[in-house]
N, C-alpha and C positions, 0 to 999 in steps of 0.2 A: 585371771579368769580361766584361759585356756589351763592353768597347770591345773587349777580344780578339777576343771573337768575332764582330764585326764587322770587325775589324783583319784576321784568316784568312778570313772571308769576300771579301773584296777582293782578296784576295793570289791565293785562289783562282777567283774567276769573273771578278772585273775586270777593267778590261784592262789587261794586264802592259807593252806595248808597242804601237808601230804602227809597219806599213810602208809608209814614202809609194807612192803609186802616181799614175801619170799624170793629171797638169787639177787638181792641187791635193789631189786629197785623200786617204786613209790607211787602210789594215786594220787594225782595231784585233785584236789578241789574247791571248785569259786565259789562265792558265797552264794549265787544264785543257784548252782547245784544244790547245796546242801538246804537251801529254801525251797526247790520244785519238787526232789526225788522224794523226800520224807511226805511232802503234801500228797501227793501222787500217789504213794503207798497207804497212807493214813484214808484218804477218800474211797480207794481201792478196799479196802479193808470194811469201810463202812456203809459200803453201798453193794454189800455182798458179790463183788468182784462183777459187778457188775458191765463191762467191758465184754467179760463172756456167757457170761448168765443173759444176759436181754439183747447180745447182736444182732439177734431174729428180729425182734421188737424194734429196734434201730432201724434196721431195711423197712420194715413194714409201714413208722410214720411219716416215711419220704414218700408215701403213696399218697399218705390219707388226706382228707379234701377240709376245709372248710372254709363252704360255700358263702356263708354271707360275715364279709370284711367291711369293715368304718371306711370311709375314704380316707385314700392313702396309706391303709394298714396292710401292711405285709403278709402274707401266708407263712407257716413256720419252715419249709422249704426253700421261700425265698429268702430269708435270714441264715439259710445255713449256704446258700448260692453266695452272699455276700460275702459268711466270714469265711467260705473255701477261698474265694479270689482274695483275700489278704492273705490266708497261710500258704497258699504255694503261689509261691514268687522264686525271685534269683536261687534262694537257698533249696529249691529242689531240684535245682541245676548243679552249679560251681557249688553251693554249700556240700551234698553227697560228696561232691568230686570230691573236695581238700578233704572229710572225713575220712575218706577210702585212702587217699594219699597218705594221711597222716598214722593213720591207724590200723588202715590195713582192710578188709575184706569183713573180717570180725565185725567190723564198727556198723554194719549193718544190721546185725543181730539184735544188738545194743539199741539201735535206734528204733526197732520192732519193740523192744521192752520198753522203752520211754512210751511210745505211745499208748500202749496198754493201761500205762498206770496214768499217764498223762489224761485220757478220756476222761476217767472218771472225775477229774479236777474239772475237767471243763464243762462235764453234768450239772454238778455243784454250782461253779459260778454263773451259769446257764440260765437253771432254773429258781436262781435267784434273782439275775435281772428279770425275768418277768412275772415273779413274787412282790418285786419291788418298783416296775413301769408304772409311768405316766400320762397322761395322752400332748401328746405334740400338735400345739395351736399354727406350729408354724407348715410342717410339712405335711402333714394328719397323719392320723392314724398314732402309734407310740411312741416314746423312748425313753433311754435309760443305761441302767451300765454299773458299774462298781460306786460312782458317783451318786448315784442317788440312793444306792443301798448301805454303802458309808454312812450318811447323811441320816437315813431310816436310823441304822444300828444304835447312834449317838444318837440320836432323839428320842429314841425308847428307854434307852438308858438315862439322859438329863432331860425330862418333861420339861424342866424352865427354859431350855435352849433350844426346843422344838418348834418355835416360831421363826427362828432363824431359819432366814432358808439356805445359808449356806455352812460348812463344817471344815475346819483348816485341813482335817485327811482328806474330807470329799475333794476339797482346794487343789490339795498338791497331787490328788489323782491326774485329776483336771488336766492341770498344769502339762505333767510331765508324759500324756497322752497327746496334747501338742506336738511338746517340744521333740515328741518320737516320731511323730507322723511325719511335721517336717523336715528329719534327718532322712528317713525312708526314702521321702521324695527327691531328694537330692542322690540318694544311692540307686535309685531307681533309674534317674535320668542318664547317671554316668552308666549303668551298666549297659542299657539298651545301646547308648552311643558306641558305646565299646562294642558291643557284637556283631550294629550292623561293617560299622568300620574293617573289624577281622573280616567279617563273612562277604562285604560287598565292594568294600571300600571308600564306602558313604561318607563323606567327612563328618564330624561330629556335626557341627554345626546345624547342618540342611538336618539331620535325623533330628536334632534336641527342637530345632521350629516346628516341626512336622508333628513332633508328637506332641508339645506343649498347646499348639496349635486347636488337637483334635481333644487333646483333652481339658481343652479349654470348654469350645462345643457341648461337652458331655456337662461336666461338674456347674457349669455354672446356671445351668438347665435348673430347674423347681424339681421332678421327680426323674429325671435322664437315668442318673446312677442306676439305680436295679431295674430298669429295664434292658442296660445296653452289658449287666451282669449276666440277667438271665441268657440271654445269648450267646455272651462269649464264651462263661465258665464252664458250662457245657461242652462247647466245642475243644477246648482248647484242652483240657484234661481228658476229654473224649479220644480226639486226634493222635495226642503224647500217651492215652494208654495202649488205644488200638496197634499202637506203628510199634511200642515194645513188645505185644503180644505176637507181633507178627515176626518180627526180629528172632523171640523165644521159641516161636515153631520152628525158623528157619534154622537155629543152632540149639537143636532137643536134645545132640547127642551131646553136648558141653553142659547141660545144665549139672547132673549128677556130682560133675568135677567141681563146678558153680558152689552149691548150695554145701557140700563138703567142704570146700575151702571156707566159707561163710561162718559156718559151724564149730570147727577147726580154730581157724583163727578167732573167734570169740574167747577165745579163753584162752587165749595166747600161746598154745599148743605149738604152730609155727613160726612162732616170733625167733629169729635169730639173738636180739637183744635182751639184756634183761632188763626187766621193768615193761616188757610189752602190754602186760596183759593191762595195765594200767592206760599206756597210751590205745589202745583198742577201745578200752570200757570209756574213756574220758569223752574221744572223738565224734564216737555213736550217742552215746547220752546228750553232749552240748547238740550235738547237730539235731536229734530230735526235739530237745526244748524248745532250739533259736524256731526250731521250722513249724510245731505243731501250735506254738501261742500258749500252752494250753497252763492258764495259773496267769497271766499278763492282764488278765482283764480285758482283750480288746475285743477279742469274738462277743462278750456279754453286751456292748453296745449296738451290737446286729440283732444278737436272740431276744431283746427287750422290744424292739419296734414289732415282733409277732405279735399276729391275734387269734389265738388258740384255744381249744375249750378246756386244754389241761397244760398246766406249766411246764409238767415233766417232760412231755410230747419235744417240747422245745430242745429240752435237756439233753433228752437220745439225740436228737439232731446233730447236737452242738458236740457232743460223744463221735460223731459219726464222723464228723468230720476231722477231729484227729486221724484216725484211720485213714479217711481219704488222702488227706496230706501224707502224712507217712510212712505209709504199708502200702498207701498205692503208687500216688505218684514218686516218692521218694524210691520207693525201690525200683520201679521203673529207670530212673537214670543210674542207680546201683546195678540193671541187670546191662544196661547199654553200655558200661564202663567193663563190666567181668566178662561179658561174653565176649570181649574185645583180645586178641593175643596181648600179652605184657609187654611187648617188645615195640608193638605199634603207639604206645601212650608211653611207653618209658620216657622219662626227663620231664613230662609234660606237666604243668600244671592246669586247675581252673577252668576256665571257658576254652581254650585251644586243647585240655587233654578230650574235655567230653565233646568239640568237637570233630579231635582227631579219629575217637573211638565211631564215632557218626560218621567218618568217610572212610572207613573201613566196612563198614555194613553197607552202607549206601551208597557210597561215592560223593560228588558235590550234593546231591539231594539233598541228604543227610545234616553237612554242612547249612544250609541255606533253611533247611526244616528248624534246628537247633535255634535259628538266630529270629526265625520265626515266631516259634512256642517262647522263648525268653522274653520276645516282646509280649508277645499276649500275658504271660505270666506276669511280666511287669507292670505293663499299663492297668491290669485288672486290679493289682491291689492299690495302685494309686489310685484308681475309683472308688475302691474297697473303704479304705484308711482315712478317705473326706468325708463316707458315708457314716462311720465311727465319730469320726471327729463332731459331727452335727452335735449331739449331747450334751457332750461336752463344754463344747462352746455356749450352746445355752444354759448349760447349769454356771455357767462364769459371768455372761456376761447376759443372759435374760434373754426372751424372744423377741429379735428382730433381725431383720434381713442384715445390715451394714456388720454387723460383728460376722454371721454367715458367709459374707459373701468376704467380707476380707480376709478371714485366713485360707478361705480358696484360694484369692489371689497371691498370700505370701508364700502355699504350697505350690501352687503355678512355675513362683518366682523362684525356690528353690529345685525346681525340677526341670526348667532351662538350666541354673547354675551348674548343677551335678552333670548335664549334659556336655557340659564344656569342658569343666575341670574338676580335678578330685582335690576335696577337703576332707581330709582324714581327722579334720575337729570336729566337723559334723557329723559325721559316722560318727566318732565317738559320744556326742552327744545323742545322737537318736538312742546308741546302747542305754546310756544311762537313764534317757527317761523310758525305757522299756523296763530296764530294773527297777527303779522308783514305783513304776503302774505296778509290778507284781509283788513287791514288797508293803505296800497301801494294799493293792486284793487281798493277798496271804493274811492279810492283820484281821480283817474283817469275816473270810472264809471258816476258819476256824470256828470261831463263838456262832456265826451264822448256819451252820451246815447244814444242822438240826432243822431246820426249815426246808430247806431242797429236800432234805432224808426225808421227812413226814411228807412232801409233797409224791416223793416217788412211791411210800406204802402205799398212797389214798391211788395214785395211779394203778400201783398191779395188784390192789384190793377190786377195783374198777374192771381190772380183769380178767379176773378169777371169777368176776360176776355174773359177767358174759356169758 
């Protein structure tokens, strides 16, 4: 079992092929590249590029009110509060780091272009879950997600099979949105352990109780999740933008050399080796995909539980928040790693390079800030990723509490385990049912689009009316 799923894991993130390219050397890429980027420009294309055409419009529905909600039903702000605490986590930390390590300065570039094209993917799957919401007897108010639009899609298409309420793709979305959540939580737990340990010296232990502990507290609450979101996610992206903008004033005269290098190296310009520009464009693209979601299906089981007077509304949100993850936060630990001298992070990797770069700026502050934002980043998407998971689980196994509340507890029980020790089968398996969720999305996005697309006309028809 373990070589399978290591056998899918390759199949999925490895790299599938390469394309020589000029002075010897080659693009490598995995099959999940060549399933997000194509989507990503295809959406982009057909939503009138719309990432820079309606950014305005983006800003503007994070404002907008509506006032009378079902009980239990979310605001389309507060769905996007959610799916921001599941996309920046660990990888807008160490994920940047190893990208920059591996690729160079360039890979930042790259990971500004992933997200661009990437939004528009997450419009699309966005404003489809709440094209295709339900109302939730259990928690009130909505939900929903690629799983029940799956489900819609083949049931329009086989009327005889439309009484079934379930569908073997809807199934193995299902499924394999699980079995991601639960590797998550295991990668979650190990990382926090890991940081306070560097930064305090906290034995794993005392930090993996502490935190299993409080987010026991939270998750196992009726509605705790998004309220103890809307507080954090806020603070904790707030905190980690303010302290890099302040960082950025303090070294104004470094930026010019910054954003040059950045520039420069995208295009492999300064690459000593050959083949760079390859590993540049590889590092920046993966590390935007791992970190924005955007094509995975998981954000669409947050933008479903909105209750909104127009679908699309949802959709920019859900747009918006690629961006947030990756143009802001993510560059944010790209500007805290460059503004740093090369000599002070040389040799370093992961969580000691970006904290070495942190006690160059700050001194221990810096240090002990880092290990701070990690947890908050961590803990939120383990809140995040149960709150996904809810759906899910009822599209599997129906409404009631006891399936609810037990895969709480076996993500619980996986987020003490990761806190103690690393299984590098389990990390492998979250990869692969993250691959599985976007390859079941991707099947259904396509033939479905058309729908999101005519829901955003009727939106900026609505407009123009104004």
């Amino acid at each position: 079992m373990i070589q399978l799923i290591e056998f899918v894991y390759r199949l999925l993130w490895g790299d599938l092929f390469s394309i020589p390219l000029p002075g010897g050397g080659s693009l490598q890429l995995s099959f999940m590249v060549v399933l997000l980027i194509p989507a990503g420009i295809y959406f982009t294309i057909r939503t009138r590029f719309l990432p820079v055409r309606m950014f305005p419009e983006m800003l503007r529905v994070t404002l907008d009110k509506h006032p009378q909600r079902e009980g239990g039903a979310l605001s389309s702000l507060q769905t996007l509060v959610v799916a921001t605490a599941t996309r920046v986590g660990m990888g807008n930390l160490v994920g940047v780091v190893a990208a920059i390590s591996a690729g160079g300065a360039g890979a930042v570039f790259w990971m500004w272009i992933t997200a661009l094209i990437g939004s528009s993917t997450a419009f699309v799957e966005a404003t489809l879950a709440q094209l295709h919401k339900e109302k939730d007897p259990l928690y009130g108010g909505y939900r929903g997600g690629p799983a029940y639009f799956i489900r819609d899609f083949f049931a329009a298409r086989h009327p005889e099979s439309a009484k079934k309420r379930r569908c073997p793709m809807a199934v193995l979305f299902a499924i394999s949105g699980l079995i991601c959540w639960c590797g998550i939580s295991q990668v979650i737990g190990n990382s926090v352990s890991s940081a306070f340990y560097n930064a305090f010296s906290i034995p794993p232990l005392y930090t993996t109780i502490i935190l299993v502990v409080i987010a026991a507290v939270i998750v196992l609450r009726r509605n705790a999740t998004v309220k103890v979101l809307d507080l954090v996610v806020p603070i904790m992206a707030g905190c980690y933008f303010f302290l890099t903008i302040f960082l950025i004033i303090k070294n104004a005269s470094l930026l010019p050399a910054v954003f040059s290098r950045i520039f420069q190296e995208a295009f492999g310009l300064r690459q000593a080796v050959a083949g760079g520009f390859g590993a540049v464009l590889m590092n920046g693209v993966k590390r935007g995909l791992f970190s924005n979601e955007a094509g995975s299906g998981s954000a669409p089981c947050a933008a479903a539980a909105a209750d909104t007077d127009h679908p699309a509304k949802v959709g920019l949100l859900q747009a918006l928040g690629v961006f947030i993850d990756t143009i802001v936060i993510c560059s944010c630990t790209a500007m805290i790693m460059l503004l740093a001298p090369e000599s002070t992070v040389a040799g370093l990797e992961g969580m000691d390079l970006l904290q070495a770069a942190m006690d160059y700026h700050l001194g221990q502050f810096g240090v002990i800030f880092i290990a701070l934002i990690l947890w908050l980043f961590s803990f939120s998407t383990f809140i995040g990723i149960l709150f996904y998971a809810r759906s899910n689980i009822a599209y599997l196994f129906g409404d009631n509490w006891r399936s609810q509340t037990a895969y709480k507890l076996l993500a619980l029980v996986m987020l003490f385990v990761g806190g103690l020790a690393t299984y590098t089968f389990v990390w492998d398996l979250g990869d692969v049912g993250i691959g599985l969720m976007t390859i079941f999305n991707l099947a259904v996005l396509y033939p479905m689009s058309s729908e999101a697309l005519s829901s955003l006309r009727d939106y900026e028809a609505r407009l123009k009316s104004k």
